[in-house]
N, C-alpha and C positions, 0 to 999 in steps of 0.2 A: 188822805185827806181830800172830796168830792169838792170843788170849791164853786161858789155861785155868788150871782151880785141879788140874791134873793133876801128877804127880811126872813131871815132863820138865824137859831144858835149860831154863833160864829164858828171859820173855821179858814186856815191860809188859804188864800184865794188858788194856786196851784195845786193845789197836793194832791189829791187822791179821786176825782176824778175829771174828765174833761166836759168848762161849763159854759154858762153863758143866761141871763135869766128874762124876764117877767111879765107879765098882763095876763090879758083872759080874752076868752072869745063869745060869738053866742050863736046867732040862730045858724047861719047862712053853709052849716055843713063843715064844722071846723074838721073832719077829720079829712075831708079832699084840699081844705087848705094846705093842713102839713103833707098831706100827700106831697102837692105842690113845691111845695119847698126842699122837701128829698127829692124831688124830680131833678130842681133846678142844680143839688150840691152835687147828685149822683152824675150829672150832665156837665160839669163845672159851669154853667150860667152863671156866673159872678151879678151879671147888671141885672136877671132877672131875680136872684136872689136879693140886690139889694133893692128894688122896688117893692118887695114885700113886706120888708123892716118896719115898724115904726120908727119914726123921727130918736125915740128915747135909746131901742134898740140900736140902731144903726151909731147912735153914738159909743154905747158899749162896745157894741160887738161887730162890726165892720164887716160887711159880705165878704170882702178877700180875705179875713182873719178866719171866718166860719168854711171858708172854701180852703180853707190851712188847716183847719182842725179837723175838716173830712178825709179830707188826702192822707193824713199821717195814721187814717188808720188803715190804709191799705185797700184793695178791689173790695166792693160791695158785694157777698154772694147770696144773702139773702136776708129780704123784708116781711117781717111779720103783719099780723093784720094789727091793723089801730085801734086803742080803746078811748074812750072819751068820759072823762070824766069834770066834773065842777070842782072848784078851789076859789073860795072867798068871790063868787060871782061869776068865775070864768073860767071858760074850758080848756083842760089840758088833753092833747092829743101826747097819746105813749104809744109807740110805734119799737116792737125788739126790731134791732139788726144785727147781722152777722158782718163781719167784712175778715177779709184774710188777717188781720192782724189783733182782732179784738168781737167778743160780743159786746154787744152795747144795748142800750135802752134808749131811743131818742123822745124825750119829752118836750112839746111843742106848744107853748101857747099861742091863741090867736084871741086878738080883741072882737070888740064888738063890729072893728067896719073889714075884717076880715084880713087884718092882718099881723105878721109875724111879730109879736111881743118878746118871745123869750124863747129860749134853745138850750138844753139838757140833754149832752150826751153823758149819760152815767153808763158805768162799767155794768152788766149786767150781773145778777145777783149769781155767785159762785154756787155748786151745787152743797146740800147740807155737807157739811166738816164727815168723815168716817169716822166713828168711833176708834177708842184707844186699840191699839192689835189687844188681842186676848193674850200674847205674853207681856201687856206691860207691866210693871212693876210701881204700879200708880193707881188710883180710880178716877173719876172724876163724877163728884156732886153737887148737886143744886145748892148756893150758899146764895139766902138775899143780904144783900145792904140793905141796915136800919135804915131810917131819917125819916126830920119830923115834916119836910116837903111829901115823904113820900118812898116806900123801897126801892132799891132798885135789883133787878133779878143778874145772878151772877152764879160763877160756876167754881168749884174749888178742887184745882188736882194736888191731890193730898196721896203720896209716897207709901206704899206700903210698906208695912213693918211696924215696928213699936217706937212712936213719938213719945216725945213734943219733937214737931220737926222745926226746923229754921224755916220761915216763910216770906213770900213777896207776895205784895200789891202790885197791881202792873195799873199805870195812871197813860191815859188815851193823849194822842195828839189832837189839832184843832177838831171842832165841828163835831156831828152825830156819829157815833162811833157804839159798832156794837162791843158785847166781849171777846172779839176774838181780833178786832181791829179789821176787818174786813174791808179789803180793797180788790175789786174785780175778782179775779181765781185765789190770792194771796191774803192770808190769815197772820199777820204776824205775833199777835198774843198768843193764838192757839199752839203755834211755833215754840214760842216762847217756856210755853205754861207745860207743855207738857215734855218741852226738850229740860226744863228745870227739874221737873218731877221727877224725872227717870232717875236725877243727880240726888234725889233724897228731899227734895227741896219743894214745900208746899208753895201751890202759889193762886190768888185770887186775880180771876178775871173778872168785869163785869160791865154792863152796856151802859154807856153815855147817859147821863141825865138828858142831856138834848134827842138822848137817840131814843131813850124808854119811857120819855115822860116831857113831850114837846110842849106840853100846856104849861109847864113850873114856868115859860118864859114870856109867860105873854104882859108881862111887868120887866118893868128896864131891869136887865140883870147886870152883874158885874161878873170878873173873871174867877173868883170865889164861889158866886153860886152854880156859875158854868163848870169848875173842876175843883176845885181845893177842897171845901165842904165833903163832900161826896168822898173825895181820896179820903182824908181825915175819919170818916163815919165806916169806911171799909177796914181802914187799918186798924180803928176803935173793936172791930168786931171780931174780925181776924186774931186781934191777938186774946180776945176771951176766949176764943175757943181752944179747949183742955188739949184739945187731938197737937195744939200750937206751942211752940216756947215763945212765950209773950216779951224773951228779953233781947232774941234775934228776928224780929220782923222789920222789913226793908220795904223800900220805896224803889218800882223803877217805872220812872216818867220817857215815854217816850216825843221825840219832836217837842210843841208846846206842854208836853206832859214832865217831860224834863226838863223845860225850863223853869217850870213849875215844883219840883220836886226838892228843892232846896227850900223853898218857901211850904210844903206841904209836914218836911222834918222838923223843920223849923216851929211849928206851931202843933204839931205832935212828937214833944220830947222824948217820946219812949220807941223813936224810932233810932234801930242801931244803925242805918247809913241808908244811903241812897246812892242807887244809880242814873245816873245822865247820860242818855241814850238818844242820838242825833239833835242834841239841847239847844236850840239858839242861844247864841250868849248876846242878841242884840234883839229889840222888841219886831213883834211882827208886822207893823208898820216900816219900821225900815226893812223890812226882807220881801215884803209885799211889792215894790218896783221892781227891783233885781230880782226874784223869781220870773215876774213877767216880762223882763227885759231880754231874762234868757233864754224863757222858751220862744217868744216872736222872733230870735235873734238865730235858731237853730236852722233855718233853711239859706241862711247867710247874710240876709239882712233885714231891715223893718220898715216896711212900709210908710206910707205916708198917713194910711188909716191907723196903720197900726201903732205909729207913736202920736198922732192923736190919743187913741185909747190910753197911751201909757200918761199924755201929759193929763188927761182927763183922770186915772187914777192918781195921778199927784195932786191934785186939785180937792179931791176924795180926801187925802192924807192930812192933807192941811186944815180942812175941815174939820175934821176927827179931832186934831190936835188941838186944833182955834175953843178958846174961852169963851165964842161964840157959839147958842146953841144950835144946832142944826138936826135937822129931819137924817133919820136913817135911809132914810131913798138919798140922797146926797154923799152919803160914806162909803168907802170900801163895801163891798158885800152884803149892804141892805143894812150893817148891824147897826144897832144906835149907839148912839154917844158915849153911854155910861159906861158901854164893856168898853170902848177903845181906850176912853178915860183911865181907867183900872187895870187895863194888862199895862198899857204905856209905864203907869204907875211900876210895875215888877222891876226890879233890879237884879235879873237871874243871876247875875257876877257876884255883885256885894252881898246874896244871901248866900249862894254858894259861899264868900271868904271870911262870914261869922258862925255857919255853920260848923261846927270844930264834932263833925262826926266823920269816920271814913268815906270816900263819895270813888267812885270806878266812872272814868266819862268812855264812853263807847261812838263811834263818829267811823261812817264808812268816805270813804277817798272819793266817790262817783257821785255824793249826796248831792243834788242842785238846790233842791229846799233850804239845805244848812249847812253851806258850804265851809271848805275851810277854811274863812275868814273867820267865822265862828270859833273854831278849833283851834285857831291860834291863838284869839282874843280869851278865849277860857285858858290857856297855859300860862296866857299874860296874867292872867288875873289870880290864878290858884301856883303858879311856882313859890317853889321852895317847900311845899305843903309836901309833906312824907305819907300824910295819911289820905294819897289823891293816888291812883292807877290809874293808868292811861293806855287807850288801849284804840287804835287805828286799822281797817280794813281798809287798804288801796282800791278791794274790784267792786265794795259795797256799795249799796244806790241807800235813799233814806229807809228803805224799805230793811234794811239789812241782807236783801236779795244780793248774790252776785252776781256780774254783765260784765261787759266792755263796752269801749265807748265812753260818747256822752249822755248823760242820763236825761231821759223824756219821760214825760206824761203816759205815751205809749207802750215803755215797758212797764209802769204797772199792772194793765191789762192782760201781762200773760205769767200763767202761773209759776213761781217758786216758792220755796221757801231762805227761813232766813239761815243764814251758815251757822253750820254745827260749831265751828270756832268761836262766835261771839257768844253761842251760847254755855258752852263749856266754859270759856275764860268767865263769866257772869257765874255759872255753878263754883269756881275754883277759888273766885272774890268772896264769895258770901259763906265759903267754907273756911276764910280762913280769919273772917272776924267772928271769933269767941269773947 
């Protein structure tokens, strides 16, 4: 989950990659500006970094926060040349880096009096997926999602052998998201889809409405037309297809996908269960502080700027919530009103405890995103329920990656995959509801 305080699709302000957002630039050479400002972080210049901020910036993003979020990717070993490009009037300088700990992409914007607007360190883009090995026991083809916004293009590893096979939907966490879930070097759909395959087990992938079609939002959307819609019109399609048994196809929501996935069964009854996979069982606004309280909090303690930023995100929150209207430049992550409105609205618990289909929750021990306050509050809420498996990874991160440690921002950026156990135990669940 890439998170930014930009006016885009929403998406948890932490997750997936490391951010910071916004303005524009124009005449005066914006690409030696951001030179400048990698000069100042590669240098640790803290005061000359903050002199470049704007006033709106510097409230966000604090130069000793941005000189926290340089450092933890380790020695700088190499800077790419910078391209310059326009966005809504103003120029973004994109500059690749390498550092020992991660490739990155730093995206720069500078205003018009030349100075630093907004900072995007995004994970730089993984190289193309390899094809399946030539002995798997799988294919994978091009399957689009209907819909009357618009298709969306997706992929289907469909099992060799003679079907109808049992199949899964795999539903995305927050923000632009392709089909393979792509975060820096780490695919966890493609993981997913094609560790499921192997088990007999069709399964559709396919890219984010926000990620293949950014224009459906340029109207206030809600958390429906951002993922629920979209899941529904894949699962609708999915299970016409003959190659399918239309009376075993599943849902599994990852992150906000899975918070969602009870609410997605729920309004397509011909789904035989759902999996909950790293699920908030509390809304993303309340996880929104506590994420960032944890990551500011990892080098031992939080600054003075820095819980400024947090109390200024509280101030966001309250907003969002307030009966009063307010501008999207004033919320959380740039997004407006009506989606915070509408996810707030989800009741991930209480649709989980009227859904009366089997549901498998999957939750790794190292998760930071969805910790196990979450995991207990879902045992609270689904005990006694015989038709619920439970299933806990100690060294998992949200990623379903295993480490040690405490879980950072920074191990996303280096490649694994997700454990062969959850995905087996996920093949083992959906084998044994006939």
């Amino acid at each position: 989950m890439s998170r930014n305080l930009g006016r885009r699709a929403p998406r948890m302000m932490v997750a997936t990659t490391l951010s910071l957002l916004a303005g524009i630039a124009s005449a005066a050479e914006p690409a030696q500006v951001a030179t400048q400002l990698l000069d100042h972080l590669q240098a640790g210049r803290v005061q000359d970094t903050a002199a470049m901020l704007t006033p709106a910036m510097a409230a966000a993003a604090p130069a000793d926060r941005l000189q926290v979020l340089w450092n933890s990717l380790g020695e700088l070993q190499q800077r790419g040349q910078p391209t310059v490009s326009e966005q809504q009037g103003m120029h973004l300088v994109e500059v690749p880096l390498r550092f020992a700990g991660a490739a990155v992409n730093a995206q720069v914007a500078v205003d018009p009096q030349d100075r630093i607007a907004g900072l995007l360190l995004r994970p730089a883009a993984a190289e193309k997926a390899a094809p399946p090995p030539a002995d798997a026991i799988y294919r994978e083809l091009d399957f689009s999602v209907p819909q009357a916004r618009g298709a969306l293009p997706g992929t289907l590893a469909l099992p060799s052998g003679k079907g109808p096979f049992p199949a899964v939907v795999l539903v995305h966490g927050s923000g632009p998201q392709d089909r393979d879930e792509t975060i820096g070097a780490n695919r966890p759909f493609l993981d997913v889809a094609r560790g499921l395959a192997a088990h007999g087990i069709a399964v559709l992938r396919y890219d984010k409405r926000s990620k293949a079609r950014p224009q459906d939002f340029q109207q206030p959307f809600d958390v429906d037309d951002e993922t629920t819609d979209d899941a529904i019109a894949a699962l609708t399609a999915l299970a016409a297809d003959p190659r399918i048994d239309g009376q075993r196809v599943f849902v599994l929501g990852h992150s906000q996908g899975g918070m969602l996935a009870p609410r997605i069964a729920t309004r397509w009854p011909q789904a035989r269960g759902a999996i909950l996979w790293a699920a908030p069982a509390r809304t993303l606004l309340d996880l929104l502080p506590e994420q960032n309280r944890y990551l500011l909090n990892l080098d031992g303690s939080i600054s003075e700027a820095e819980q400024a930023f947090l109390d200024t995100l509280d101030t966001q929150i309250a907003a969002a919530r307030s009966a009063t209207p307010a501008a999207a430049s004033a919320l959380p992550l740039g997004v407006p009103q009506a989606f915070w409105k509408s996810i707030e609205a989800v009741d991930a618990r209480a649709d989980a405890k009227a859904l009366r289909k089997p549901l498998l929750m999957l939750h790794g021990g190292r998760d930071f995103q969805v910790p196990d306050t979450d995991w207990t509050l879902w045992q609270a809420a689904l005990q006694g329920r015989s038709d619920v498996q439970w299933k806990r990874y100690p060294s998992l991160n949200h990623l379903g990656i295993a480490g040690s440690g405490p879980g950072s921002l920074k191990e996303y950026t280096q490649p694994g995959h997700v454990d062969p156990q959850l995905i087996d135990d996920a093949a083992r669940w959906i084998e044994a509801q006939r």
